[in-house]
Backbone as CSV, one residue per row, in Angstrom:
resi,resn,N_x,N_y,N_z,CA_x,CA_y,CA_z,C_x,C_y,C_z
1,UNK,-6.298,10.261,5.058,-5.234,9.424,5.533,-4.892,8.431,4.424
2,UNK,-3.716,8.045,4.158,-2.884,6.958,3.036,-2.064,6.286,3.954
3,UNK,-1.775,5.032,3.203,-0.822,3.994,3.888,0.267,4.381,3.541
4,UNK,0.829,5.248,2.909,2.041,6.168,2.076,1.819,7.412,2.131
5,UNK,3.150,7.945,2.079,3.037,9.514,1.779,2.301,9.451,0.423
6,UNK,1.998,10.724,0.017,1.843,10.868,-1.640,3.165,10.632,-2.579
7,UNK,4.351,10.390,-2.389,5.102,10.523,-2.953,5.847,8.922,-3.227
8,UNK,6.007,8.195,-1.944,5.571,7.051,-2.198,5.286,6.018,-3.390
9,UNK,5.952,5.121,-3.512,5.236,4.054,-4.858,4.056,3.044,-4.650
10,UNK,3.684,2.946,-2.946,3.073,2.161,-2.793,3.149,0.502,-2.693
11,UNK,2.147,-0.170,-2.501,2.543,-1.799,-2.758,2.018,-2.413,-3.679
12,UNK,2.309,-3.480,-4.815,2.417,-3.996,-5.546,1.408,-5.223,-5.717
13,UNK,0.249,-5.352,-5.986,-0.925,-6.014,-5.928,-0.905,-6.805,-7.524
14,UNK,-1.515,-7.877,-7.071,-1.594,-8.644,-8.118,-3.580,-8.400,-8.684
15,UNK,-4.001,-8.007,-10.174,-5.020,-8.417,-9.962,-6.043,-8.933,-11.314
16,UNK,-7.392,-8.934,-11.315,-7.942,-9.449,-12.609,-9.355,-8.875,-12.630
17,UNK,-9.438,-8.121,-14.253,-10.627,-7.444,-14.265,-11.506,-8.540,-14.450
18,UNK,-12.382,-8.532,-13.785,-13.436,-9.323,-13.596,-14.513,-9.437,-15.022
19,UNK,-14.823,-10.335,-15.903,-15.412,-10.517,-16.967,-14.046,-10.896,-17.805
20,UNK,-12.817,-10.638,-17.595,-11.927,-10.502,-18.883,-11.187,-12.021,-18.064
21,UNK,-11.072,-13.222,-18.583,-10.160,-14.274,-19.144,-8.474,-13.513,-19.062
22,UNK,-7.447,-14.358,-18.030,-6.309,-13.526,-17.700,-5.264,-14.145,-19.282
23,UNK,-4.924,-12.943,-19.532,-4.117,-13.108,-21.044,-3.301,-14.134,-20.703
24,UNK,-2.779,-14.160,-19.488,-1.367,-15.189,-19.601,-1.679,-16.017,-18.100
25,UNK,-0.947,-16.645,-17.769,-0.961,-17.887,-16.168,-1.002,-16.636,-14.908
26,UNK,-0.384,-14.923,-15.329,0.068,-14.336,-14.227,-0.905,-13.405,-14.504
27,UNK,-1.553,-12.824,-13.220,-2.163,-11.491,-13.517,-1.198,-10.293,-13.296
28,UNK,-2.202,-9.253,-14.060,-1.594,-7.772,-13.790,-1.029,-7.276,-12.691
29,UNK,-0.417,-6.833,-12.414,0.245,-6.430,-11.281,0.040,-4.192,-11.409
30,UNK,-0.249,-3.829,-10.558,-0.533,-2.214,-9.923,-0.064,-2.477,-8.997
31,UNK,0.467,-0.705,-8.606,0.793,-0.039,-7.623,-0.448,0.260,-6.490
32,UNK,-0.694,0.086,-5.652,-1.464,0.676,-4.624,-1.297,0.685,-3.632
33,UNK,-2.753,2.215,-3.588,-2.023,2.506,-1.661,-3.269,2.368,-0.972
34,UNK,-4.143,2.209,0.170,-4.731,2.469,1.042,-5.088,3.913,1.328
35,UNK,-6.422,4.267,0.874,-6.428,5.806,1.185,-8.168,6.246,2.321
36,UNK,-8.448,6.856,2.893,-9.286,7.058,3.813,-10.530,8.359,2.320
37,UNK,-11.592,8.320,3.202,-12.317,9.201,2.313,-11.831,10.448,2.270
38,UNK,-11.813,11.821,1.540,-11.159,12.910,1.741,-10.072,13.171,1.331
39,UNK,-8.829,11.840,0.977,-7.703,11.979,0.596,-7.513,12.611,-0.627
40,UNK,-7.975,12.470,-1.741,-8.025,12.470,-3.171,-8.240,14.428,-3.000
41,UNK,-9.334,14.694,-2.458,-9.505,16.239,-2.394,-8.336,16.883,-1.676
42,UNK,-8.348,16.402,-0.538,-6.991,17.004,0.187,-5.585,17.577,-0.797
43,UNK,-5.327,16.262,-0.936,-3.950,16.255,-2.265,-4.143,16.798,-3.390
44,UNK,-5.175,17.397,-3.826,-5.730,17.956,-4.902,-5.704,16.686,-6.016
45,UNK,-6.339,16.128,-5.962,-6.064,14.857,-7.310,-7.428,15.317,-7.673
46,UNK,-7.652,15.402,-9.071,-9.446,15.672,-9.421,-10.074,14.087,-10.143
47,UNK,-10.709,13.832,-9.747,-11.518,12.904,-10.460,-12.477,13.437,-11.631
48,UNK,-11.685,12.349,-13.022,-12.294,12.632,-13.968,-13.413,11.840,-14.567
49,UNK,-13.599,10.767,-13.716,-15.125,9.879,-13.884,-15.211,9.208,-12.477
50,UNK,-16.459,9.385,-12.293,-17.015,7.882,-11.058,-16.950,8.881,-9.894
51,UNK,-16.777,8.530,-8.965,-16.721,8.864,-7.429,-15.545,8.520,-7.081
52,UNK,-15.561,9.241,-5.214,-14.334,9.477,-4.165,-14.229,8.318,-3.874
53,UNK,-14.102,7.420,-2.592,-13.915,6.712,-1.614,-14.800,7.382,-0.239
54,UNK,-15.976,6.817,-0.237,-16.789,7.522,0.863,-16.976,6.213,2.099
55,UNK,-17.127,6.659,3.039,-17.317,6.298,4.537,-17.969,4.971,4.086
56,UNK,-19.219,4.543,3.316,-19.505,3.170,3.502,-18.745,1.985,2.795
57,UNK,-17.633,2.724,1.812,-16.444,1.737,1.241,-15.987,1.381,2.195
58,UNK,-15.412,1.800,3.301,-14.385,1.189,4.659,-15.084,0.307,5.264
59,UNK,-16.332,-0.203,4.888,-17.060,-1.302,5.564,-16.944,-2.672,5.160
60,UNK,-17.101,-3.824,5.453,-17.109,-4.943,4.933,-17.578,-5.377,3.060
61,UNK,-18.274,-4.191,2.726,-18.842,-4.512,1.561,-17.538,-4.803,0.348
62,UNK,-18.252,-4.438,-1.044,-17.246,-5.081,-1.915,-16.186,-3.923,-1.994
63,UNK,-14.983,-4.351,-2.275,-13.643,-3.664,-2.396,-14.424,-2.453,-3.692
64,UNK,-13.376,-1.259,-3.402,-13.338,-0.317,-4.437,-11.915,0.103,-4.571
65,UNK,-12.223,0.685,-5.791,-10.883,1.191,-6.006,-10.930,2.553,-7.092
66,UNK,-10.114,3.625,-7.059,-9.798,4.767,-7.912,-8.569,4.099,-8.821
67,UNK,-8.711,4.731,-10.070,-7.411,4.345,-11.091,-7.124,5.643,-11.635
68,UNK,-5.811,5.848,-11.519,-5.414,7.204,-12.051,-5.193,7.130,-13.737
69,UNK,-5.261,7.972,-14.205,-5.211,8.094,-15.792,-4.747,7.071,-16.801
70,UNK,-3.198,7.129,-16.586,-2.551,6.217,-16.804,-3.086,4.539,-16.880
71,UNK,-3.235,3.954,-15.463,-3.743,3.278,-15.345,-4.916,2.480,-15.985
72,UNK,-5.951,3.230,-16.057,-7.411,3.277,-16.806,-7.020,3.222,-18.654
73,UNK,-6.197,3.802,-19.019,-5.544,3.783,-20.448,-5.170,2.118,-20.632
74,UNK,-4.052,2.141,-19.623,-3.368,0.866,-19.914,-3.984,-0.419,-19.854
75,UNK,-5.411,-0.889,-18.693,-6.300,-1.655,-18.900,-7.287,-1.790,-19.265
76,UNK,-8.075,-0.405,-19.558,-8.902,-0.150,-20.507,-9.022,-0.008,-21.650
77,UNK,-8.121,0.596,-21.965,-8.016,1.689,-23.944,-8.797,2.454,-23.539
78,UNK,-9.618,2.674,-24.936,-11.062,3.739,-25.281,-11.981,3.339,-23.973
79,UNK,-11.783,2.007,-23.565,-13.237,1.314,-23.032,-13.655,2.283,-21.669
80,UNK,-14.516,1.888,-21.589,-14.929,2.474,-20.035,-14.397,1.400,-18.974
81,UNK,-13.881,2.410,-17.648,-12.941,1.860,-16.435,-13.963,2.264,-15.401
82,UNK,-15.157,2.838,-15.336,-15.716,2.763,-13.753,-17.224,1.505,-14.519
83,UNK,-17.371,1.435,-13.149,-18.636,0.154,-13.225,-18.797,-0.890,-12.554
């Protein structure tokens, strides 16, 4: 289940990698959607590092999140994006 179709742009989140000092007064801003465990396989999306979204993420604990390619490039570089 998604808060969007797949096709969808999603909603517009403001945010800040945690350890990194925000370059400017505004943080980054991403696209995101709300997705249930299972989604990512369903839609065929493959994960190319880290893990799904499994059943004990939907619990009170700390937020997670998947970053698609793109994404992981643009705030990462070379660096590593799961952790």
């Amino acid at each position: 289940m998604a808060s969007q179709h797949p096709l969808d742009p999603g909603f517009t989140n403001s945010f800040q990698i945690v350890g990194r000092e925000a370059e400017s007064r505004d943080f980054a801003e991403i696209r995101t959607r709300f997705i249930s465990p299972g989604y990512l396989s369903t839609v065929g999306v493959p994960l190319l590092e880290g893990r799904a979204i499994e059943e004990g993420d939907l619990s009170d604990g700390p937020n997670v999140g998947v970053l698609n390619q793109s994404a992981a490039s643009l705030y990462f570089g070379d660096g590593i994006a799961v952790g």
